[in-house]
Backbone as JSON, one array per atom type, in Angstrom:
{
  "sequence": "XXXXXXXXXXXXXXXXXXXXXXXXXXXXXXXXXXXXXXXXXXXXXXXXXXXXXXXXXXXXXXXXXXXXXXXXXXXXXXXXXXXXXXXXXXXXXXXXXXXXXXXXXXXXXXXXXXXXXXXXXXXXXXXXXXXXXXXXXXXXXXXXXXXXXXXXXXXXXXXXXXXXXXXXXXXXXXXXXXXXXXXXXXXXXXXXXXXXXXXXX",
  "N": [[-5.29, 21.37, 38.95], [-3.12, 21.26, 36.28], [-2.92, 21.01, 32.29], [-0.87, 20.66, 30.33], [-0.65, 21.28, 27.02], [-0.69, 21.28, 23.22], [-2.85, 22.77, 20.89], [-5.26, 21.17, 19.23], [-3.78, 18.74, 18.57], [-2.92, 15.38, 19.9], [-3.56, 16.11, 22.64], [-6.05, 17.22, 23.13], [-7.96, 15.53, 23.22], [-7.71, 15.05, 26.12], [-8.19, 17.53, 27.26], [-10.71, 17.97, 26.32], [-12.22, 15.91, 28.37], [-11.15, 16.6, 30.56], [-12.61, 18.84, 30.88], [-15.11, 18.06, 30.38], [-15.72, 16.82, 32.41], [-15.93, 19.05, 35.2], [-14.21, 19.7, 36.65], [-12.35, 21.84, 37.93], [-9.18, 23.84, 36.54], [-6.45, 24.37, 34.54], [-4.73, 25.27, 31.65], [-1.99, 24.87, 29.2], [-0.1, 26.03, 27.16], [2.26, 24.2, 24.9], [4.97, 25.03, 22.84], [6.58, 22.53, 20.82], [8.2, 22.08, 19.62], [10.43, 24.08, 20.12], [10.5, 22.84, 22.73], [9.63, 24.8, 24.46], [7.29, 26.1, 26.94], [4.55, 28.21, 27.33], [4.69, 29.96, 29.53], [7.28, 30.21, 29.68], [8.87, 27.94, 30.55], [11.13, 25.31, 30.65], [10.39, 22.9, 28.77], [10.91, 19.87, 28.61], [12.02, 19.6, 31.19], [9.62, 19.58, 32.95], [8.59, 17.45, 31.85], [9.85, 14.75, 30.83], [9.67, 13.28, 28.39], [8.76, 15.0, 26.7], [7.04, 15.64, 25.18], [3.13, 16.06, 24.72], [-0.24, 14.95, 25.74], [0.38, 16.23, 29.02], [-0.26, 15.89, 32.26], [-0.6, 17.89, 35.23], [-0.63, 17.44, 38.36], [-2.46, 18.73, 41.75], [-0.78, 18.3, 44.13], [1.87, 18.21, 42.48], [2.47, 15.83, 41.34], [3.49, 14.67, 38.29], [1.68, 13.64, 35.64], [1.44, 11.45, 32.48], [0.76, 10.61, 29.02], [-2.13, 10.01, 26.93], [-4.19, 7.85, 27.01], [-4.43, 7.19, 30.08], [-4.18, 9.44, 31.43], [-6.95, 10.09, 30.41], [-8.48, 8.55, 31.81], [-7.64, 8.26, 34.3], [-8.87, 11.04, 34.78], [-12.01, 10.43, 34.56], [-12.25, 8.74, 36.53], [-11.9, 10.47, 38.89], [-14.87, 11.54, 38.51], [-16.67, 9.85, 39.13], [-19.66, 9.41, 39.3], [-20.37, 10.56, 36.66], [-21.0, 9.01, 33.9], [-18.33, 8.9, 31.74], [-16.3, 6.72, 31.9], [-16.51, 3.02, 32.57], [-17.38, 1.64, 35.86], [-14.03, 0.62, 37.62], [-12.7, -2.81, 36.94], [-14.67, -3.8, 36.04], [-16.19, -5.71, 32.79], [-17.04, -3.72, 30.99], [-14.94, -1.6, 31.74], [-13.01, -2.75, 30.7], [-12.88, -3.4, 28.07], [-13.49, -0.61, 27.2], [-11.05, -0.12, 27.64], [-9.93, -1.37, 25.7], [-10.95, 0.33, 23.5], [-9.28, 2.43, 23.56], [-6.63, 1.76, 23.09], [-6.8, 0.67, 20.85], [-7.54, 2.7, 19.28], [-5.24, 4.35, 20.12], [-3.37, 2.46, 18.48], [-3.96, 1.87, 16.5], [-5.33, 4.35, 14.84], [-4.2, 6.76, 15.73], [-1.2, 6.09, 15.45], [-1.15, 5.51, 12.78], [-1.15, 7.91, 11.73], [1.26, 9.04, 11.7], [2.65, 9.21, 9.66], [2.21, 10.81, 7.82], [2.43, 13.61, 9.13], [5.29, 13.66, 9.92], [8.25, 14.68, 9.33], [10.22, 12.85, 7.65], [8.37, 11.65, 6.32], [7.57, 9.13, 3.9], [6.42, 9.18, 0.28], [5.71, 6.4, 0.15], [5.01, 5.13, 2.46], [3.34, 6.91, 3.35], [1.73, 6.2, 1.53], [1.03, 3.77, 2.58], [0.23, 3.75, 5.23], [-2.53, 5.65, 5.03], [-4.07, 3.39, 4.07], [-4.1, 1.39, 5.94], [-5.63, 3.35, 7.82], [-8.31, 3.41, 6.52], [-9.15, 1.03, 6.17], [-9.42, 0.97, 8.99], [-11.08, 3.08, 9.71], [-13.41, 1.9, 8.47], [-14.04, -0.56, 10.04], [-14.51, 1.09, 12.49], [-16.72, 2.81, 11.51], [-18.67, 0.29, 11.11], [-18.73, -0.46, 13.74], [-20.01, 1.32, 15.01], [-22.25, 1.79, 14.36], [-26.19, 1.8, 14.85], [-25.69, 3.08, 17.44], [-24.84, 6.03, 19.69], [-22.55, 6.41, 20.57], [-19.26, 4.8, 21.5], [-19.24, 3.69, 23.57], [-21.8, 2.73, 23.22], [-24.96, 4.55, 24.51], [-23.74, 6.59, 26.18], [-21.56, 9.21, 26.3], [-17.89, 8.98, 26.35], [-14.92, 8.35, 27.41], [-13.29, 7.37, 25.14], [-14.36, 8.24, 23.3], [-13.59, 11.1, 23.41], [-11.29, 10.86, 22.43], [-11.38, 9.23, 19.78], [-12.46, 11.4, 18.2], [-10.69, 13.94, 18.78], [-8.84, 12.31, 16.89], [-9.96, 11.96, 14.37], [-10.56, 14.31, 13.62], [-7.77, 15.28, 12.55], [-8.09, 14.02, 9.74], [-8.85, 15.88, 7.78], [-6.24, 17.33, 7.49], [-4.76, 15.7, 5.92], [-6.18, 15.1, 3.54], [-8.24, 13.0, 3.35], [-11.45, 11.9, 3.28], [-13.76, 11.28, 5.27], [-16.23, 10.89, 4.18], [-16.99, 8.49, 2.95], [-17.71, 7.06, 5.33], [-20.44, 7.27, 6.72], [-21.28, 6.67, 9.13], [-19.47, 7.63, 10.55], [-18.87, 10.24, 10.26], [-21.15, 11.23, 11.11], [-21.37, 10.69, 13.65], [-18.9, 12.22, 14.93], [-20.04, 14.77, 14.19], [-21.83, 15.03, 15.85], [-20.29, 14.38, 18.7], [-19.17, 17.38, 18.35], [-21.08, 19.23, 18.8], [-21.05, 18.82, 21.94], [-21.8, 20.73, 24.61], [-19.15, 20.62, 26.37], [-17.03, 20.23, 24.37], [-17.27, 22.31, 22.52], [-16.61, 24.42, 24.03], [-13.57, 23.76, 24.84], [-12.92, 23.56, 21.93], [-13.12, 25.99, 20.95], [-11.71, 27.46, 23.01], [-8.73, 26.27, 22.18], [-8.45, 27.6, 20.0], [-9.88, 26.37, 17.21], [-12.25, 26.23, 17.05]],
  "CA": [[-4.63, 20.59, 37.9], [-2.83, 22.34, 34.71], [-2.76, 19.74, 31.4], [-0.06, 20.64, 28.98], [-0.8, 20.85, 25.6], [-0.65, 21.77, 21.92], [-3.85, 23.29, 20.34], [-5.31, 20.27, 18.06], [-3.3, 17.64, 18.88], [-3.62, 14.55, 20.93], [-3.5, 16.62, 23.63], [-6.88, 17.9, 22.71], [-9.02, 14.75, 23.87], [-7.67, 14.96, 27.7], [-8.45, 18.62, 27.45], [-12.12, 17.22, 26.35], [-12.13, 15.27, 29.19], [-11.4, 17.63, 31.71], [-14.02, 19.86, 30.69], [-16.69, 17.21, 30.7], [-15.25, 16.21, 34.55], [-16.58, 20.01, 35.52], [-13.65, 19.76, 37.58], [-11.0, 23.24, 37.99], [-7.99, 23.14, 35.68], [-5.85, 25.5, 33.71], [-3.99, 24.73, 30.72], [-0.63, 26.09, 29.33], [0.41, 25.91, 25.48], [4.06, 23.95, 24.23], [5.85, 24.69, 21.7], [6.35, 21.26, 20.63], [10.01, 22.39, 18.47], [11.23, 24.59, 20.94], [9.98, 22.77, 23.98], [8.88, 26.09, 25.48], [6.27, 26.45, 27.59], [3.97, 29.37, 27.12], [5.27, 30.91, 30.29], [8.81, 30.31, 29.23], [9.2, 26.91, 31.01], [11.7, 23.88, 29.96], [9.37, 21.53, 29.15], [11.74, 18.95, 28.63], [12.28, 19.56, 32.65], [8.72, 19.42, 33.19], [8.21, 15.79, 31.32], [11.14, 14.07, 30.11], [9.08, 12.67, 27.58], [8.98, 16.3, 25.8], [5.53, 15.39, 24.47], [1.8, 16.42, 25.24], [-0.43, 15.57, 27.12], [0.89, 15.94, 30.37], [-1.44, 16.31, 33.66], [0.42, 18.04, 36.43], [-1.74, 17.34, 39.75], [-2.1, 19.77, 42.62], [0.48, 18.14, 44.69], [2.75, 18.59, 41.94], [2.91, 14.57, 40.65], [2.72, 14.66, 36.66], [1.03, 12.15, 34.56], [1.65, 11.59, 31.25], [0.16, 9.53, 28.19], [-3.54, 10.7, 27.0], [-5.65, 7.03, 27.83], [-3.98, 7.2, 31.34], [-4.9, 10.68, 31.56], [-8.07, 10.32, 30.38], [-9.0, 7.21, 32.82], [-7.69, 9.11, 35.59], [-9.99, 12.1, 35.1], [-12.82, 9.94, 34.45], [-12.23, 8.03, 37.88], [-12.2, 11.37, 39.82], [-16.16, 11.88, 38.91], [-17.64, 8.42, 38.93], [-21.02, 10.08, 38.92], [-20.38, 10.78, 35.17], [-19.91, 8.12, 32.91], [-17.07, 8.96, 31.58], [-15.38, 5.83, 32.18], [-17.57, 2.46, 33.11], [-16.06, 1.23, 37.12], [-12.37, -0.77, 37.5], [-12.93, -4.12, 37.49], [-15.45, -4.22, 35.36], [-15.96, -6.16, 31.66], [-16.75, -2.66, 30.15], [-14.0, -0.79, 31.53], [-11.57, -3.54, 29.9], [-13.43, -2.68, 27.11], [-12.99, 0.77, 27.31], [-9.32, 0.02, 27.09], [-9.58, -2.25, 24.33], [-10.99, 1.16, 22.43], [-8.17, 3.18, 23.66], [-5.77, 1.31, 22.58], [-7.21, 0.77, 19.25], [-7.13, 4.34, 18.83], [-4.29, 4.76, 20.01], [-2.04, 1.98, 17.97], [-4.63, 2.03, 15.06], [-5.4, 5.09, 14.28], [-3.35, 7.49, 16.2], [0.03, 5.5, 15.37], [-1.11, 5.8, 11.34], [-0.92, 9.26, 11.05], [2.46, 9.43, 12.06], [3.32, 9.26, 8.57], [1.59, 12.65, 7.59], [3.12, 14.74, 10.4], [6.47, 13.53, 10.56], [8.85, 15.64, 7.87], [10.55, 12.1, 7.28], [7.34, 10.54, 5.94], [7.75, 8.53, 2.11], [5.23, 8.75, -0.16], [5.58, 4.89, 0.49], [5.14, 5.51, 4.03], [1.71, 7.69, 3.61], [0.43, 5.23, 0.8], [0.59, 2.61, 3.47], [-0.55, 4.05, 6.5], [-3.44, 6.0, 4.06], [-4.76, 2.41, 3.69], [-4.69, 1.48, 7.33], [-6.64, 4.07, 8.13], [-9.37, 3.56, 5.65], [-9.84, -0.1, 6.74], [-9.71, 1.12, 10.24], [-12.37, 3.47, 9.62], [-14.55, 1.03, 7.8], [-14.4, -0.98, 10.91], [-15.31, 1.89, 13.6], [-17.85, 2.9, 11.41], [-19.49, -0.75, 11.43], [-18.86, -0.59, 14.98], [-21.16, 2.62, 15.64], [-24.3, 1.46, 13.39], [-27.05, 2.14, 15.75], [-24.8, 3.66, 19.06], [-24.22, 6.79, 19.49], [-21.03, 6.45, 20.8], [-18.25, 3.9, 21.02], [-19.6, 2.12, 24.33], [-23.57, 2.77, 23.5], [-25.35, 5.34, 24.54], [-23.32, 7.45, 27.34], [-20.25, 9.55, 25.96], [-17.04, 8.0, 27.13], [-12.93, 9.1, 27.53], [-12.78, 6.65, 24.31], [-15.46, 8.72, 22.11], [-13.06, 12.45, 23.2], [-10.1, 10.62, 21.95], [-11.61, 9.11, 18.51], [-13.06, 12.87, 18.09], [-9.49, 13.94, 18.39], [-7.81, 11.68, 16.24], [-10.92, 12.5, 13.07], [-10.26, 15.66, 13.27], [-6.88, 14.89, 11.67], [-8.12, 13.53, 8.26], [-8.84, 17.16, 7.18], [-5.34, 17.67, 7.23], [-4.25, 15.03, 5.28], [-7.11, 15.26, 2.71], [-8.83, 11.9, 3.68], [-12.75, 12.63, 3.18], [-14.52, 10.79, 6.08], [-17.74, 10.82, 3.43], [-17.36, 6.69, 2.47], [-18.33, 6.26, 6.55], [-21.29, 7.81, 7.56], [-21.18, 6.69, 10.75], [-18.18, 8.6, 11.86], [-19.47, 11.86, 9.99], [-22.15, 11.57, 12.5], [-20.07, 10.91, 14.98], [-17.72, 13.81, 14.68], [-20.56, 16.16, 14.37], [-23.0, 14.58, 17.2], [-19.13, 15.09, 19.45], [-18.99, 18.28, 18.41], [-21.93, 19.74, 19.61], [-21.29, 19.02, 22.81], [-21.01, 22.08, 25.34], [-17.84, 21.12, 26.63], [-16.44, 20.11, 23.18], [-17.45, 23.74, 21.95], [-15.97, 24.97, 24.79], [-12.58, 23.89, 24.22], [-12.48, 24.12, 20.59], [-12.96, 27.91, 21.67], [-10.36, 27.92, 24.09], [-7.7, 25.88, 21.22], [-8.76, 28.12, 18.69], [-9.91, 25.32, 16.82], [-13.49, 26.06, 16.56]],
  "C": [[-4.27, 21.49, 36.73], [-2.39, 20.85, 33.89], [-2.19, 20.85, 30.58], [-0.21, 20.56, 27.86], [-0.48, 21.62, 23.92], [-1.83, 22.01, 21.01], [-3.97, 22.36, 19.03], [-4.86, 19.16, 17.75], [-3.6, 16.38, 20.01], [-4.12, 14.72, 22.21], [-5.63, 17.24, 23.94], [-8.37, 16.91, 23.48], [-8.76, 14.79, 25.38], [-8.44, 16.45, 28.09], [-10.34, 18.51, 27.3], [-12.6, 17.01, 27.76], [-12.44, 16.42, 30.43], [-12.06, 18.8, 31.39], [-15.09, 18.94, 30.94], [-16.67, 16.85, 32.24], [-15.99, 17.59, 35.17], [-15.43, 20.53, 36.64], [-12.33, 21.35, 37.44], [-9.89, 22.73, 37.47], [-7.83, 24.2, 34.95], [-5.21, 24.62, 33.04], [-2.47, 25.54, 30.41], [-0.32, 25.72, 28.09], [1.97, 24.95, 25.37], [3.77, 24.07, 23.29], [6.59, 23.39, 21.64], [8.34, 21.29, 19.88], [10.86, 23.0, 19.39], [11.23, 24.04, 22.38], [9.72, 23.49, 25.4], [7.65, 26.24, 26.13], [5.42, 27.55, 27.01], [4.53, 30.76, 28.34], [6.7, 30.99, 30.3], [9.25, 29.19, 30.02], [10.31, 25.94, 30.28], [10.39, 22.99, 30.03], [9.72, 20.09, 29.49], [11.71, 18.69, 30.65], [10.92, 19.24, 33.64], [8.19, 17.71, 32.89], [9.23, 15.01, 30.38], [10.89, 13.72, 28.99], [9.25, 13.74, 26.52], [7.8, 16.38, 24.71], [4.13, 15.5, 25.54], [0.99, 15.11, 25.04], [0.01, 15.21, 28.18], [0.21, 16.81, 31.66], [-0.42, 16.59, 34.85], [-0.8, 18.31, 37.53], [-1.88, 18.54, 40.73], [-1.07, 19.52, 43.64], [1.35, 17.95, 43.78], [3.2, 17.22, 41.03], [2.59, 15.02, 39.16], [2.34, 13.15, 36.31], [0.97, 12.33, 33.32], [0.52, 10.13, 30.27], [-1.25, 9.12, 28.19], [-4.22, 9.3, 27.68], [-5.11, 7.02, 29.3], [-4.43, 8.37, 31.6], [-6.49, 10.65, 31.62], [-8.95, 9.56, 31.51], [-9.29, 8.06, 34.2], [-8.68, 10.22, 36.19], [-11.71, 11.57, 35.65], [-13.38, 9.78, 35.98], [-12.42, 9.27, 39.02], [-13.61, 12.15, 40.06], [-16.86, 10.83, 38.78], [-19.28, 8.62, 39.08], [-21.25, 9.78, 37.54], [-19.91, 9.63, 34.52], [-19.2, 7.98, 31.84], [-16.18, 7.85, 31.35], [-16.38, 4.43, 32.93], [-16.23, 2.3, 34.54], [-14.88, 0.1, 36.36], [-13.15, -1.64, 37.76], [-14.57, -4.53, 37.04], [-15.35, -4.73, 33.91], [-15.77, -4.99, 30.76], [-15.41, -1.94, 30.25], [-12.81, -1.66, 30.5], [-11.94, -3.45, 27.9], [-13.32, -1.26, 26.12], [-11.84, 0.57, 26.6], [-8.55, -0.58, 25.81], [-9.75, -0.94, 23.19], [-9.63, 2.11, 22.38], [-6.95, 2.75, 23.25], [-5.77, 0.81, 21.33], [-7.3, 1.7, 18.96], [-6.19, 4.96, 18.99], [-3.21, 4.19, 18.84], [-2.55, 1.95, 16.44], [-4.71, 3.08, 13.88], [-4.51, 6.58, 14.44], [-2.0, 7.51, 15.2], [-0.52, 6.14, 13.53], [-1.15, 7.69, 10.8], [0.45, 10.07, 11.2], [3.08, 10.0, 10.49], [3.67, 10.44, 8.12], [2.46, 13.8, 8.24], [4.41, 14.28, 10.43], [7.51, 13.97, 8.94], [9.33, 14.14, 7.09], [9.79, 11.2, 6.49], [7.4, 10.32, 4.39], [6.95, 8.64, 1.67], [4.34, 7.13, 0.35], [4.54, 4.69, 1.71], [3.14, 5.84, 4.36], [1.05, 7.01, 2.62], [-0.01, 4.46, 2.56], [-0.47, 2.5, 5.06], [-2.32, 4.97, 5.99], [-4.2, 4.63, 4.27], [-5.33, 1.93, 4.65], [-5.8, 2.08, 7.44], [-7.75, 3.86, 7.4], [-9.63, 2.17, 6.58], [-9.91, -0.28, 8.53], [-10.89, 1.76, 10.48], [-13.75, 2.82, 9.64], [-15.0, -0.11, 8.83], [-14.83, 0.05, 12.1], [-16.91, 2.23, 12.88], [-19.16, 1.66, 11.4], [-19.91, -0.8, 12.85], [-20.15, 0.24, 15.4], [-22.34, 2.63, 15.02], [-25.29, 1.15, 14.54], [-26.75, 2.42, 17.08], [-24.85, 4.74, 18.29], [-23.05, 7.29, 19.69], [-20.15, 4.92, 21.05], [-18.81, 2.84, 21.92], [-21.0, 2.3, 24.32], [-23.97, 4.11, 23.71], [-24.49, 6.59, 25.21], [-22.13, 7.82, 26.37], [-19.19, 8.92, 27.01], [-15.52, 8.92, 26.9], [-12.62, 8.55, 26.11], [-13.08, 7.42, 23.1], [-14.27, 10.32, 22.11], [-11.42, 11.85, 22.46], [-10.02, 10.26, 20.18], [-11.64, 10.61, 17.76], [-11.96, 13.53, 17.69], [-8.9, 13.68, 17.0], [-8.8, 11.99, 13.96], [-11.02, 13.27, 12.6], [-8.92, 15.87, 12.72], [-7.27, 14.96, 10.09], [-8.31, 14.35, 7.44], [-7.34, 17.57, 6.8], [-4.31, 17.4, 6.44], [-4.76, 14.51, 3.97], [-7.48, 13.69, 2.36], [-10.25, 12.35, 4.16], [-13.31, 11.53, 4.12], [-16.06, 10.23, 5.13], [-18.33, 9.23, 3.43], [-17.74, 6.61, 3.81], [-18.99, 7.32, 7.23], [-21.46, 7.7, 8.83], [-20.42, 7.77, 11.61], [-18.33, 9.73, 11.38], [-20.76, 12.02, 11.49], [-21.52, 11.43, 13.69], [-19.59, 12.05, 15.24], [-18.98, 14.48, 15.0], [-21.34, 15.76, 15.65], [-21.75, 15.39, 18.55], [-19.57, 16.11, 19.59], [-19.67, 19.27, 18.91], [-21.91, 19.56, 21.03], [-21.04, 20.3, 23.69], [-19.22, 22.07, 25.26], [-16.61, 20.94, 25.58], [-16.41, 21.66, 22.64], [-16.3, 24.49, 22.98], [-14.03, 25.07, 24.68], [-11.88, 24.0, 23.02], [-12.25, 25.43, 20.56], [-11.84, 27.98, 22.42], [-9.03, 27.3, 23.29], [-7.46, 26.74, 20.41], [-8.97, 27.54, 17.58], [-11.76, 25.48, 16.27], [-13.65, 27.15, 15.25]]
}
């Protein structure tokens, strides 16, 4: 498997992922402006989409769009829980976090990163985020992670998306929870591991 990505970006929780899976996998850098590859690829030709992350399989299928990504990996070590089984209450669960991280907190930082963004724009989404926070961190008062005890595909994607607020000078401090969070993450091997391999650590 090779996953596509951009050092620090959303791309960053699948790359999680497939390190915690234990499973073989190379990566490959875009340029995100030029949609260059690292080996001099079209990327554009690679994923129409022209956005990270994108999982290219060993028979050559790609997959795109990180909680789909991340699911997928999950499902290929069901040993690890990673991911609770399909067809269960948790996994729908699961997806309820992923998609709250994705449209919640993800989606609000668009503002920040995008050259077009209004002051207006980054008050508003600024605010979001705070009262999104203030609910994960209620959420995680005595868990250590999003579904309880076991790390999850949901917990490398929050991890991700927290590691943002540094960049946008949004102090995590008012929610202890998710300071512990973040750092509990971060210690993990394979979290270290790819922060090292992003250049990120």
């Amino acid at each position: 498997m090779k996953l596509f990505i951009k050092p620090g970006a959303c791309s960053l929780a699948s790359h999680i992922v497939l390190e915690e899976t234990g499973l073989p996998y190379t990566t490959e850098v875009v340029n995100l402006q030029t949609k260059q590859t690292a080996s001099g690829q079209d990327f554009w030709a690679i994923n129409p989409k022209g956005y990270v992350p994108a999982l290219q399989l060993d028979d050559g299928t790609l997959l795109t769009e990180g909680p789909a990504i991340v699911q997928y990996l999950a499902d290929q070590v069901p040993a690890k829980p990673l991911a609770p089984a399909n067809g269960t209450l948790a996994r729908y669960q699961l997806q309820g976090w992923l998609t709250f991280i994705g449209t919640e907190l993800h989606r609000n930082f668009g503002a920040f990163f995008n050259p077009a963004g209004t002051p207006e724009w980054k008050e508003v989404s600024r605010s979001n985020l705070q009262r999104r926070f203030a609910y994960v961190n209620d959420q995680l008062a005595g868990r250590d992670h999003l579904m309880g005890a076991d790390f999850s595909v949901a917990d490398a994607y929050l991890f991700t998306v927290l590691g943002w607020t540094g960049h946008i000078g949004l102090d995590l401090a008012p929610w202890p929870n998710l300071v512990a969070f973040r750092a509990r993450v971060a210690a993990r091997p394979a979290v270290q591991a790819v922060l090292k391999d992003e250049g990120l650590a």
